[in-house]
N, C-alpha and C positions, 0 to 999 in steps of 0.2 A: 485801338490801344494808344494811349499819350505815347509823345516822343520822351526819352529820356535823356537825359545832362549830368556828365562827370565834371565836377569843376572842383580847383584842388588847393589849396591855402597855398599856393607860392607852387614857382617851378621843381619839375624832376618831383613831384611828390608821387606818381606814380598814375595817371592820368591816363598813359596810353595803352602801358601795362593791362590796366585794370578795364578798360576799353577793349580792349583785345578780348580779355578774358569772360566778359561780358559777354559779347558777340558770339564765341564759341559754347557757352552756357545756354542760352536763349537759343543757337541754333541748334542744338542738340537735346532742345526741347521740341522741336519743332517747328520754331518759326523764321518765318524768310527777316533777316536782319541784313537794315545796312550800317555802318558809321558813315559821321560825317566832321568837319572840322569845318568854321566857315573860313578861315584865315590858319594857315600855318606857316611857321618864317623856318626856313630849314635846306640846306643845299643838299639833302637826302631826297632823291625822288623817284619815280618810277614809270613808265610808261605802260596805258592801258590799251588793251585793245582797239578803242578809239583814236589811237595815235593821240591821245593826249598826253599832259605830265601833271600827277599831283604827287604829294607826301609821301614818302615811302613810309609812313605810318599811316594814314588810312587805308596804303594797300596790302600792310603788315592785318589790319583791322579786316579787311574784308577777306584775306588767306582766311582767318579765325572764323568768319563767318560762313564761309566755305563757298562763296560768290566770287564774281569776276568784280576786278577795279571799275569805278566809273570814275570821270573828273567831275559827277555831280558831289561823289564825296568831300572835296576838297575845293571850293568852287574859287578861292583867293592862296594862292602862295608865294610866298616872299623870299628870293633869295640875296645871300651876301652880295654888293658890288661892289665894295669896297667904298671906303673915304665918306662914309654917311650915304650910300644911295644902296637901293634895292632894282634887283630886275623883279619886275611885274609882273605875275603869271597867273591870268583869272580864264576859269572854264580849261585849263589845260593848255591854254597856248602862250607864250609872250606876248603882251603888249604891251610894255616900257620900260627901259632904265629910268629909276628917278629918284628923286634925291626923298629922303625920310620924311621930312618936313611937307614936302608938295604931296605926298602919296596919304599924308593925314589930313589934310587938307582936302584932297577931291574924295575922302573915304565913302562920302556918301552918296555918291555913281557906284558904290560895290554892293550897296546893301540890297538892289533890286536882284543882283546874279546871284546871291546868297541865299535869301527869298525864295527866289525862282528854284534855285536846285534842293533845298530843302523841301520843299512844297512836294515834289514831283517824290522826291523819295517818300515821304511820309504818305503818297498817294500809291505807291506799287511795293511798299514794304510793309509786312507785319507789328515791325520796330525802327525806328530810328535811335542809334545812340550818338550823340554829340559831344565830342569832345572840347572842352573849354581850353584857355591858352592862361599861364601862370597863374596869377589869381584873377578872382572876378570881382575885388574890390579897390583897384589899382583905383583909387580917388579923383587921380587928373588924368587917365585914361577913359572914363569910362563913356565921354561923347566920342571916341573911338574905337569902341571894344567891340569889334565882332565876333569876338568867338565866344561870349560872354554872356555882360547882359541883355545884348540883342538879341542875341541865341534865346534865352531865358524867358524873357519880356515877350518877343514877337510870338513866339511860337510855344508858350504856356507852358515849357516842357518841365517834370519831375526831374526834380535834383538829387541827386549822391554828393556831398561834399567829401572828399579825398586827401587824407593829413598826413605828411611822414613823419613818423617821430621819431627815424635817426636821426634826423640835423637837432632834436631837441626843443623845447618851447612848445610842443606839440598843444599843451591845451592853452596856451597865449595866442596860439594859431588858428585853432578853433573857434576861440571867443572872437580873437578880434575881428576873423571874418566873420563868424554869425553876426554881431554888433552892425556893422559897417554892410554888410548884405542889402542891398535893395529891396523892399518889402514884397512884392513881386515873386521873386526866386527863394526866398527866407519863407513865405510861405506852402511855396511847393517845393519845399527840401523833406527828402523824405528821411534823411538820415545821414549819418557819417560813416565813413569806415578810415579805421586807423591805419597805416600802412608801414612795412619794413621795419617789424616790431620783431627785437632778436630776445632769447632767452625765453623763459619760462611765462606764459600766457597770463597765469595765478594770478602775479605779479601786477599786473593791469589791472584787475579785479576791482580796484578799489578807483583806478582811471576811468572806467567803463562809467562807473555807479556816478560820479564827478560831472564829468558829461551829460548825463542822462538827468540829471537829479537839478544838477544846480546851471547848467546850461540849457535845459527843455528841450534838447534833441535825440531823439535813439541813437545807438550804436547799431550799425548792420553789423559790422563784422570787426575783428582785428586780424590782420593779413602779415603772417610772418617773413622775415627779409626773404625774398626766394629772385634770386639772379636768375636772369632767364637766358639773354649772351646771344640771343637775335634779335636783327634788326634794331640794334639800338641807337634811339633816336638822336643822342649829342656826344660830341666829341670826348667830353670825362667820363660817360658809359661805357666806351668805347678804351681810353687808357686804363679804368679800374677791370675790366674784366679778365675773370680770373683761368685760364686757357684746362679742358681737360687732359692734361697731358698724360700721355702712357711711354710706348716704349717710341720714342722721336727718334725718325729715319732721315730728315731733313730741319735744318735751322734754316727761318727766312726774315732778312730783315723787309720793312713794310715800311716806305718814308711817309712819314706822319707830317706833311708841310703843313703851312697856315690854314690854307687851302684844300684841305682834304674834305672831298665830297661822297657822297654814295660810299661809303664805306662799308655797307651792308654786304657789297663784293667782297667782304675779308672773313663775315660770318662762316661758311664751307669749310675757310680754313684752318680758323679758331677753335673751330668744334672738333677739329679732327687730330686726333688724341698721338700719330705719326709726325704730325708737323709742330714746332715748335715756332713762334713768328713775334718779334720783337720790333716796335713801333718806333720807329727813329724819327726822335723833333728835335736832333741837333746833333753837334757835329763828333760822331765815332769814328773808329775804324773798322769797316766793312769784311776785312777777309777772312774773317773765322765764318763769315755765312756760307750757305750753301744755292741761294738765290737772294735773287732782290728784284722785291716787288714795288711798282711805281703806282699806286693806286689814282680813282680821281679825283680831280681837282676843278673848282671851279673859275680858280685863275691861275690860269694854269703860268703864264709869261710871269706875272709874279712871284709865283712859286718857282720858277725856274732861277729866276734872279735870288730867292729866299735859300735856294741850292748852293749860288754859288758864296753869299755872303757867309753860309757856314761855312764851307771848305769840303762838302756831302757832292758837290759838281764833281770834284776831280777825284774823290772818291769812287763815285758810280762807272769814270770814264775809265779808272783804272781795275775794274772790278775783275774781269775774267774767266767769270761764271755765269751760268742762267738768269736772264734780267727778264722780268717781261710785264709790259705796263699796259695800264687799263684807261681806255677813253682819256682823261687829261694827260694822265700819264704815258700812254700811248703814243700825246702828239709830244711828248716832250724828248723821245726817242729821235725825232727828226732832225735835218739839220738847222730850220729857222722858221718863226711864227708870226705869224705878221697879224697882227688887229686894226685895221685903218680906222674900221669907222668906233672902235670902242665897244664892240659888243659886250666882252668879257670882263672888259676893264674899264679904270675910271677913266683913263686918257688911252690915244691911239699910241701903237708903240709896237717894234718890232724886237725880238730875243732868241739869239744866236741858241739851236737844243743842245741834245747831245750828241747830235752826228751820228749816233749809231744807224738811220733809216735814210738812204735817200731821197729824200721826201723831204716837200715845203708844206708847212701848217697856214691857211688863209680863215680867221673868221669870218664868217655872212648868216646874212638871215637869208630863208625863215631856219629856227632850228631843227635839226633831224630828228624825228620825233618816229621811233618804228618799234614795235614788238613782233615777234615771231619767229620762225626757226631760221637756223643761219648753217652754210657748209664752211666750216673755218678751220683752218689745221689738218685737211685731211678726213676732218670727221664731218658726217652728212646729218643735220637735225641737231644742232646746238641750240638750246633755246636761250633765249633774252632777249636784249634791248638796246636800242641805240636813242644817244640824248646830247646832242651836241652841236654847238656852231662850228666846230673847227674842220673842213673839208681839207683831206690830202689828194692830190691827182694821181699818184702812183700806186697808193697801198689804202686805198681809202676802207676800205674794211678792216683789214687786219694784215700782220706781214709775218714771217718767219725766214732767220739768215736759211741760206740753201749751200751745203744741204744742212738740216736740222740736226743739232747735238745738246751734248748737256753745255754749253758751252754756248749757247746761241742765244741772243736775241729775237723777242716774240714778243708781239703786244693787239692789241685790238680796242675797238670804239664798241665792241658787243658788251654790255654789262651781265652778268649773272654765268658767265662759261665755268667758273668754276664749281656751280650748284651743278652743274651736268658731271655723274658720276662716270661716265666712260672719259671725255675729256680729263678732266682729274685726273684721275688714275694715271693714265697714259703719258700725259704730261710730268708726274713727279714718278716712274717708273723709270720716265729717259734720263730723271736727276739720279736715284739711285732703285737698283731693278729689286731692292729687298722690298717697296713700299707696297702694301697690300689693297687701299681704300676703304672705302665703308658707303655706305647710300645713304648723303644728305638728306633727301626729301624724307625719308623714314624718318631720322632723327629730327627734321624740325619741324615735322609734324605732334611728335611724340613731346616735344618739348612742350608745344603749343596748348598739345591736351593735356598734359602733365600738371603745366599752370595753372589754366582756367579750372582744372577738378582740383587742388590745391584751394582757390580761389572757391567755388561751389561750397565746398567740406564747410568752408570758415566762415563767409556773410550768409546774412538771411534771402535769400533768393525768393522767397515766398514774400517774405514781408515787399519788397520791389514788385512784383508781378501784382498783387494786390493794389499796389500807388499807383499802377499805370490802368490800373483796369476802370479804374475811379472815373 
């Protein structure tokens, strides 16, 4: 079976969404599916059984597919370092801070890792779906575009093009990439699907025919707006989503700094229709909440400094209730941080926390790079993930004041403790004893299949399975 390629008229068109949905379609037909991305830039990530780290969207992709992560999925990722530079992470592990300019410059030392990890999946999976990165007609990108038309080109794969038509220009968007397309991937484009089309279907009727008639490419499908509220991939996904709120037993505010990483940790809580959680990226007043959560961060000393320059530092010191922060936020709990050699950040540089842990933050390489069950708080079998440079000598896993109240400070370097429904519970029962929970993993699983048959109902799925069988 051909590999197949989602690639999308511009960014947020809907790419990984639609990837996911994919993935879960095809394996619920039967077949062993992986995805893959050869490059993704994104301080979202996750850690595989490998002790590697790739995207938390390709392992958003392979939940869907009903498979374990591999870092072959994700063989290049790029994160923020601030000041024009990226930290380098190929095959799942660090190998450099470096500045933008140099990392385009040696790109083509990555294209053999990308090669290599595509190869091996397209050799032990039934399917490969590839996910493309903004557009694939960026003109002065395209002798650096790995997720693209290298993708395309090297590896012959059948195309989906993927267009959102709430931003508007939708068939200006379609032309212009068809036009501008590489002849290459324009001829193995099997079709378009419209995407986050609100209102009345009919209505397109005459958009469909437009496309098809006077643009020479089929329509697979028109995919109506449907918010899905996990794992979502950028930070405006993430402010517009719209919480299902019911009868709310807890208000939590959640610091939204520059710096906000892995933020997939706040999914659990967004979903859950008792909690109500309001994103703070400047400067309020805290004391109408009922906790405050310190999410993470990928610079973390910066964002400490970005704390204090709101006036949200003496805020949080003065808070007096339940605080409890996750990995960056975790070390920002301590009394000081020190980065000598520049791991995290663009320069070395130390910054005074919040005093609440007795504990010094040290970054060092290599990073902790761990998946698997953890005893934390009392409770035996937490599952997650640990991803981080910053080592404490005192509380390096996790801390809790003693003895424990609703009043106390708690934090940990474990990501995902709150998708564990006994933790949950327990932890916002000691905020207030009326909260009830509910089981995460039912709901985002539910969510997942909900999508993708949503997605099934509306593209042609047949006409696709036919292009790849070519």
């Amino acid at each position: 079976m051909k590999p197949l390629a989602v690639f999308g008229t511009g960014s947020d068109a809907g790419k990984t969404t639609l990837v996911m949905a994919l993935c879960r379609i095809f394996a619920d037909r039967g077949l062993k599916v992986a995805p893959f991305k050869a490059q993704n830039v994104s301080n979202n990530s996750a850690v595989t059984q490998e002790n590697r780290e790739i995207s938390r969207a390709q392992c958003f992709q392979a939940e869907a597919a009903r498979i374990e992560p591999s870092h072959l999925f994700n063989p290049v990722l790029l994160k923020s370092h601030g000041n024009g530079s990226v930290q380098v992470i190929v095959n799942g592990l660090v190998r450099q801070n470096q500045a933008i300019a140099d990392y385009y410059a040696e790109i083509d030392g990555l294209k053999g890792h990308v090669e290599k990890a595509f190869s091996t999946l397209h050799k032990n999976y039934d399917l490969v779906i590839a996910e493309g990165a903004g557009s694939p007609v960026e003109l002065n990108l395209l002798a650096q575009d790995l997720s693209n038309t290298y993708i395309g080109n090297t590896f012959q794969t059948k195309n989906i093009l993927v267009a959102d038509i709430e931003r508007g220009g939708v068939f200006a968007a379609i032309y212009g990439t068809l036009e501008l397309m590489c002849p290459t991937m324009r001829r193995n484009l099997i079709g378009v699907v419209v995407n986050k089309f609100r209102g009345d279907r009919r209505f397109f009727a005459d958009g469909e025919k437009i496309i098809e008639e006077r643009f020479g490419i089929p329509v697979l499908g028109v995919l109506p707006f449907m918010p899905l509220g996990i794992d979502m991939e950028d930070s405006q996904s993430l402010m517009n989503y719209r919480q299902r709120l019911g009868d709310v037993k807890i208000r939590i505010a959640a610091i939204a700094y520059p710096g906000l990483s892995n933020y997939n940790d706040l999914d659990a809580l967004m979903a859950d229709s008792e909690l109500s959680i309001d994103l703070i990226n400047h400067y309020r007043p805290l004391t109408n909440y009922d906790m405050l959560l310190l999410p993470g961060s990928k610079t973390v000393i910066r964002d400490l400094r970005w704390l204090k320059e709101q006036g949200l530092y003496k805020e949080i010191r003065q808070f007096g209730k339940a605080i409890f922060g996750l990995c960056g936020g975790y070390q920002m709990l301590c009394r000081q941080l020190h980065d000598p050699d520049a791991l995290e950040h663009e320069a070395p540089g130390t910054e005074s926390g919040l005093g609440f842990i007795d504990d010094e933050v040290v970054y060092q390489s290599p990073k902790i790079l761990k998946l698997g069950q953890y005893q934390l708080f009392s409770h035996a079998a937490i599952s997650g993930y640990e991803i981080h440079c910053g080592r404490m000598a005192q509380y390096p896993l996790y801390y809790q004041a003693h003895p424990p109240s609703t009043l106390a400070v708690a934090g940990t370097h474990v990501h995902g403790v709150f998708d564990n429904d006994g933790f949950r519970t327990s932890y916002f029962k000691a905020i207030n004893p009326a909260y009830q929970g509910y089981r995460y993993a039912s709901y985002r699983d539910k969510a997942i299949q909900d999508f993708a048959d949503n997605v099934s109902a509306e593209i042609n799925i047949d006409a696709i399975l036919a292009a790849l069988a070519d």
